[in-house]
N, C-alpha and C positions, 0 to 999 in steps of 0.2 A: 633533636628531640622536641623543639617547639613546637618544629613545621610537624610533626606528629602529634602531637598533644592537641592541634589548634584543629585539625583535621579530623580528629575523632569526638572533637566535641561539637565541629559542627554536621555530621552526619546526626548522633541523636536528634539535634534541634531541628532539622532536615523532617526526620521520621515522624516526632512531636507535632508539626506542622501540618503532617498530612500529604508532605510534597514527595510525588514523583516526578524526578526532575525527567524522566526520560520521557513519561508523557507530555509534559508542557514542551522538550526539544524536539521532539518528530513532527507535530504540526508544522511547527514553523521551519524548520527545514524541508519536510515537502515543498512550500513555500517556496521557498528563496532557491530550491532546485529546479522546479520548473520555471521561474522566473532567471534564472540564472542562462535556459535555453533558449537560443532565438526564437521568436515566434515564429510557422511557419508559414509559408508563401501563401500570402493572401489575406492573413487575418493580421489585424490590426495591432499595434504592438501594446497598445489601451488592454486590449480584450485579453492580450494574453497576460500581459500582468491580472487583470481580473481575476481571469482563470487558474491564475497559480495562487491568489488568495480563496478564489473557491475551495481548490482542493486541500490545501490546510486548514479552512474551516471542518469541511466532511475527516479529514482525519481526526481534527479535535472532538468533535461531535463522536467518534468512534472509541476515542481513546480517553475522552472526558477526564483531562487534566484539569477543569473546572465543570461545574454543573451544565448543564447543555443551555440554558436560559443565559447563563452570563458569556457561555462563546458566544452565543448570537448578538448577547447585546455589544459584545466587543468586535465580533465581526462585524456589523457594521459603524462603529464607530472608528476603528481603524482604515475602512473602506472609504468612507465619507471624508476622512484626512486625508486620504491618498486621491479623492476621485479625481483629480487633475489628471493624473497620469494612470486612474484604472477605469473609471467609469466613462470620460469623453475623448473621444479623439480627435486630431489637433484641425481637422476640420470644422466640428460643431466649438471647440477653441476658439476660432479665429474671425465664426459668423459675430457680427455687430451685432452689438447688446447683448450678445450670448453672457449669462451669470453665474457663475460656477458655484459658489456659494445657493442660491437660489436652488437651482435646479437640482443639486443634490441634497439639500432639503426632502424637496420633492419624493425624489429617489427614496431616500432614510426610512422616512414615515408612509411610506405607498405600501406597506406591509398592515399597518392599523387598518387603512381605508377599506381591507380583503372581507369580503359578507363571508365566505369560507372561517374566516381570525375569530369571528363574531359569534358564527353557529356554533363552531367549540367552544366559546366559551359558556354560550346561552345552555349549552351541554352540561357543563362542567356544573352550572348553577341548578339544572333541573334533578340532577344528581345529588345535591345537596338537598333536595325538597327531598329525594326518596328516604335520603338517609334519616331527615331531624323528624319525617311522621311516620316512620318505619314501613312504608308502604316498598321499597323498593325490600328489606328485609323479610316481609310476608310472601312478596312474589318471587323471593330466593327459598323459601323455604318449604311453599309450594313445590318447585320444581326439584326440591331436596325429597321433599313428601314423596313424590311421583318419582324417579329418577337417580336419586340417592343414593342406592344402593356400590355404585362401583363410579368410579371417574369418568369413563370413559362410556358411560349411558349419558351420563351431565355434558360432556360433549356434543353427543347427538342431539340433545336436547337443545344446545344452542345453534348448532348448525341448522336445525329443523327450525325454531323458531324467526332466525333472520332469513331462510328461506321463503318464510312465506309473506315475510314483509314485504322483502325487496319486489318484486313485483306492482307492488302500488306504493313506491316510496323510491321518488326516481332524484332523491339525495341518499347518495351513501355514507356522508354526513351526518344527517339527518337519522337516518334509518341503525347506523353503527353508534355511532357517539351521543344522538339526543334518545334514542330510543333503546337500547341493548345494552351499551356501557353503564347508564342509571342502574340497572337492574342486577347485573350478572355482577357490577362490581362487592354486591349484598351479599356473593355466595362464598367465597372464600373464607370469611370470618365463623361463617360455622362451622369450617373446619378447623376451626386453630388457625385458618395461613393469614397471617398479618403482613401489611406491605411494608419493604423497607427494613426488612426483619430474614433470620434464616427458614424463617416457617415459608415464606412467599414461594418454596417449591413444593410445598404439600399439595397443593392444589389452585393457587390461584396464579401462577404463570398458564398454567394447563389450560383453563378453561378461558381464560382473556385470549389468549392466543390464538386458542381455536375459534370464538366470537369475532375477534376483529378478522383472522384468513377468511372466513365462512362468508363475509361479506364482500371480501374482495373477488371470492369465484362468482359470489350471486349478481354482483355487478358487470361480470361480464355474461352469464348466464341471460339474464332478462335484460332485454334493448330500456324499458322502463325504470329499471331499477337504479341506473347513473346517470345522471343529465349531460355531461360529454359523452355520452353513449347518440344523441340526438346531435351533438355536433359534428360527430364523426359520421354518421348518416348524412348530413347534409354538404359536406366535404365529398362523401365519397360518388351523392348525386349529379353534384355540377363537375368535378375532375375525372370519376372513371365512369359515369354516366351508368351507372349499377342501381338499381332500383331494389331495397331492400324491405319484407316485411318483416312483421312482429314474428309470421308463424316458422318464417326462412332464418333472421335471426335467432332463434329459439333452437331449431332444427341444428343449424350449424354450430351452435354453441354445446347443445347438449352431450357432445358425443363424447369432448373431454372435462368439460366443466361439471355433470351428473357423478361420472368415477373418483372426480376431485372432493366432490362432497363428500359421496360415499367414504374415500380415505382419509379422506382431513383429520379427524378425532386420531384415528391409529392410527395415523405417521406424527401428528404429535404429541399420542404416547407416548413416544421413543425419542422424539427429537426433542419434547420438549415435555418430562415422563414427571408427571405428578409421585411423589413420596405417599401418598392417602391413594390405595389402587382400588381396594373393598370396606366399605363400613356399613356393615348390613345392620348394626343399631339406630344407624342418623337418622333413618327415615321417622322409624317411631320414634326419636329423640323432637325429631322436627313436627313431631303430628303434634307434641304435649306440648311445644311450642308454640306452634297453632293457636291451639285451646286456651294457651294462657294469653295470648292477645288478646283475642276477644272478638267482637264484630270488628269491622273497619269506623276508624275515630273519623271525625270532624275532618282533620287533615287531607287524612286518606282520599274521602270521598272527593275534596274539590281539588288535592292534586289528579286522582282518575279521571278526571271531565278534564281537567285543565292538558294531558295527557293526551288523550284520546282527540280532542280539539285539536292540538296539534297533528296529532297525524293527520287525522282528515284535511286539513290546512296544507300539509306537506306532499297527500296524495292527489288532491284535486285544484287546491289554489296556488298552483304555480304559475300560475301567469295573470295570479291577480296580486299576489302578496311574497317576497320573497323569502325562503326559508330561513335565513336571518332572523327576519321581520317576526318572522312567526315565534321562532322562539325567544326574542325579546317580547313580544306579546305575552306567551305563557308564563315568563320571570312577572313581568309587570303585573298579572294578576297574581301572582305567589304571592307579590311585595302586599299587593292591594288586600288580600284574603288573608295575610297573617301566616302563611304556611311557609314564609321564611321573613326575617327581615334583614334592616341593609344590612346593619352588625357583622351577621349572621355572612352574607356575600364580599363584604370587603375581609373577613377575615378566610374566605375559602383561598387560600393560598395556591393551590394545584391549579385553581382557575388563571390566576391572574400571571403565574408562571408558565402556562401553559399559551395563555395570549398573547402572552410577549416572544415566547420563544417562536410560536407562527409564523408571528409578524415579520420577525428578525428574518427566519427562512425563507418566507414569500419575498421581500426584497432581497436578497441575496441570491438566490435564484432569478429572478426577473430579471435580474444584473446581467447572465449569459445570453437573453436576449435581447436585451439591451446596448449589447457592447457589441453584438453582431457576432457571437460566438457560434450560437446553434446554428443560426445559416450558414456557416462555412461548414460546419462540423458535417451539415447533412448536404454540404456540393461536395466535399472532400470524399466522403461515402460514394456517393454518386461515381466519383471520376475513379474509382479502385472495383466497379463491381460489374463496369462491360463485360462482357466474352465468358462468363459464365452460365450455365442453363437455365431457363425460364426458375425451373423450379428449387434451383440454389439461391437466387435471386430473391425470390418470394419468403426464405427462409432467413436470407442473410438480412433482408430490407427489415424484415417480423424483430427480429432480435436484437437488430442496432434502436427498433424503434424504441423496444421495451428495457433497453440497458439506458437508451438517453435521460429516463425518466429518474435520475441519479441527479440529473440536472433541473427538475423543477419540484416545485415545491406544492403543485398542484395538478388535476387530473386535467382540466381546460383548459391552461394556460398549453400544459403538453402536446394536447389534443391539436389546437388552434396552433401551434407553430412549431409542431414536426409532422401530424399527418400531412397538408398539401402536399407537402414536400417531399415524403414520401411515396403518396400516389403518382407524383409529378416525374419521381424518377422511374417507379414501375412503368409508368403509360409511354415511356419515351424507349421501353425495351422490346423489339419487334417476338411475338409468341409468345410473350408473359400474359397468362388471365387475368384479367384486370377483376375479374369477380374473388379468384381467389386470394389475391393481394388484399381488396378491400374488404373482403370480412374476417382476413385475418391479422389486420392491422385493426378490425373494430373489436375484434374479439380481444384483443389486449387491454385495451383500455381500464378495464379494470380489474384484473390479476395484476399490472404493475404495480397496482396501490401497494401491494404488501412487500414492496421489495427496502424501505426505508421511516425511520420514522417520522420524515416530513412528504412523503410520498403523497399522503392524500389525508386530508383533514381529518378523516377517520383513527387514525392511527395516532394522533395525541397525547389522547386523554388515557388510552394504553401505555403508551411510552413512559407517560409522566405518572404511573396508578400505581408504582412501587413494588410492581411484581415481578420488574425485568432491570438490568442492570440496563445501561449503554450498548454493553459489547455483545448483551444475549440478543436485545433487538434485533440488532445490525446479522448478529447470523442468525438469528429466526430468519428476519428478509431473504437473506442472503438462501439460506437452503429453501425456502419456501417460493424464494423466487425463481429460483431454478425447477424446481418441479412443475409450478405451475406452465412456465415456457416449456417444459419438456412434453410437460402431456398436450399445447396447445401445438406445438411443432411436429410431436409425433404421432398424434390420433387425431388432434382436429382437423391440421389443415390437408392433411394428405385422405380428408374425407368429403373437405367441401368440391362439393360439385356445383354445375351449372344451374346458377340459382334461377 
């Protein structure tokens, strides 16, 4: 009767707590099961223990047995304990003066140093300007004005909007997170949907979700609009020796990336279906709101210049100034102009959790190429995919590429070390088109984005904006990611021709 007594009273305080023990035991035994298997032929035994803490981080991060900021900071703080036996192997061990302490140092904090860590946060801060001079609430209530009417017009409206950025806004960083997340994050709240709250499926998962996918087709839509869209161009010059333009990328992009736009808002409708379907009053509700603001205040006016500055900065001065740079610039005159102060940024909390959780990812991930994981991962590939048809090849190489991207935590770190390698295996297969490998390996590049919440910097300040659990995320990604590879496997690449 005791052993029962003592048992049911620790279940309440179990529940009190907040604790699911079964989420904190599944990470860790992903863990310790893949670490429990030999490593296999080839890869280093370093890399695979890495790789078996990788994958219990991604199940934590899924199952969010703690907030996703504190996996990260414990992921790599458990990583950095272990790095003897996960991060180095017993070669770089045994070189003289080699530091192990030191060097994973290094490693730990190489996630802060990412100008991607920086632009989300400079994001998160310019967001803060919308919200405290209501400038980003005017420009939600405009497009309420116009658009209002049903959810799925407010859809279109932001699909159409990051559409015709992305074109001269060749961060999608930048273009998603500093320029569209400020703004659209203003609209939910006129509907009653509050983050973090059960209202958050009225309408504000609906329309964040449609804005952050809408940027990941326009990224692959427009060669301009993602700046590893120019590194995969330059990979694909010197390896398949394919000469690609603006009007040929365009062309071959269009054919599944235009119907992906056109369906984005109605598939998620349904996949991810706003509770607020018609409110044919908001509009006039939002006209009288209008009216009762008034002109645009003091604020208003020198965050719009400060705004606007930026983009032009983001469209044209990319090779003078780096998009980081630029949006530490427009904080720095916020500070200086009074349209926010520090107070005001060290208590934006979303930000500063949001920069640490990057951070944590970007080193964590750079860990896999680190330890020599992904080069094996893409010779392993290589050695399983002879004696199949040029054009199984092309499909199978397209889809390992766009699944690796599980493994990084950025769009050009991905870019830079699985394209060569990629092209390297298509170019070595005698009647594979090297043209159409290479622009359907560049056509990915940016629809991967939306397969994870650390997939690409854009994806953040959504994750972290209280209108999606954890686990909606990951299957947003998840079903979003697969449509997108479906329609680029089965309408784009079986269209590109001889460029």
């Amino acid at each position: 009767m005791a052993g029962d007594s003592s048992g049911s009273a620790a279940l309440p305080d179990a529940k009190a707590a907040g604790i699911d023990w079964w989420r904190i035991i599944m990470p860790i035994a992903v863990a310790i099961v893949i670490a429990l298997i030999p490593a296999p032929a080839g890869l280093g035994q370093h890399a695979w223990y890495y790789f078996a803490l990788f994958a219990g981080v991604v199940a934590a991060l899924v199952l969010e047995p703690l907030p996703s900021t504190a996996v990260g900071f414990i992921a790599i703080t458990l990583t950095a304990v272990l790095s003897r036996w996960t991060l180095f192997s017993n070669a770089e061990l045994a070189k003289p003066g080699f530091n192990v302490a030191s060097e994973t140092v290094k490693w730990a904090f190489s996630g802060f140093a990412s100008n991607t860590v920086w632009l989300v946060g400079g994001a998160f801060m310019l967001a803060l300007g919308y919200q405290k001079t209501g400038l980003g609430r005017r420009i939600a209530l405009l497009l309420v004005r116009a658009l209002g009417k049903n959810s799925l017009s407010l859809g279109y409206a932001a699909t159409v909007a990051d559409t015709i950025l992305a074109p001269f806004t060749p961060s999608n960083t930048a273009r998603s997170a500093g320029t569209m997340f400020p703004v659209m994050i203003n609209l939910p709240p006129i509907y009653d949907s509050k983050p973090n709250d059960p209202s958050a499926h009225k309408i504000g998962g609906y329309i964040l979700w449609v804005t952050f996918a809408a940027s990941c087709i326009t990224s692959s839509l427009f060669m301009t609009a993602c700046a590893p869209n120019f590194l995969a161009l330059d990979f694909i010059r010197k390896i398949a020796h394919v000469e690609i333009s603006y009007k040929q990328w365009f062309l071959a992009a269009a054919p599944f990336a235009v119907p992906l736009l056109l369906a984005l808002p109605v598939i998620a409708y349904f996949v991810v279906p706003p509770t607020v379907k018609k409110s044919p009053e908001i509009p006039a509700w939002a006209a009288r709101q209008l009216h009762e603001m008034g002109s645009l205040s003091r604020g208003e006016i020198i965050l719009t210049v400060l705004v606007v500055a930026a983009i032009l900065l983001w469209v044209f001065g990319g090779d003078l100034v780096d998009a980081a740079v630029v949006a530490f610039m427009v904080v720095s005159m916020m500070l200086i102009c009074r349209v926010v102060t520090w107070e005001d940024m060290a208590k934006n909390h979303s930000a500063w959790t949001t920069i640490t959780l990057l951070a944590t990812l970007v080193a964590m991930a750079d860990g896999l190429a680190r330890t020599g994981f992904i080069k094996w991962f893409a010779t392993f590939v290589a050695g399983h995919i002879s004696g199949y048809p040029p054009m199984a090849i092309i499909v199978i190489l397209i889809s390992v590429y766009f699944f690796s991207h599980y493994f990084f935590s950025s769009l050009t770190a991905h870019t830079t070390a699985m394209m060569p390698i990629m092209l390297g295996v298509g170019m070595g297969i005698q009647g594979l088109p090297p043209e159409k490998l290479a622009m359907g390996l560049a056509m990915t590049t940016g629809i991967m984005g939306v397969i994870s919440p650390y997939a690409t910097g854009a994806a953040l300040p959504y994750y972290n904006s209280g209108y999606f659990t954890s686990a909606e995320f990951w299957r947003n990604g998840t079903i979003f990611g697969l449509i997108f590879l479906f329609a680029l496997l089965a309408i784009g690449v079986p269209m590109l021709g001889v460029l």
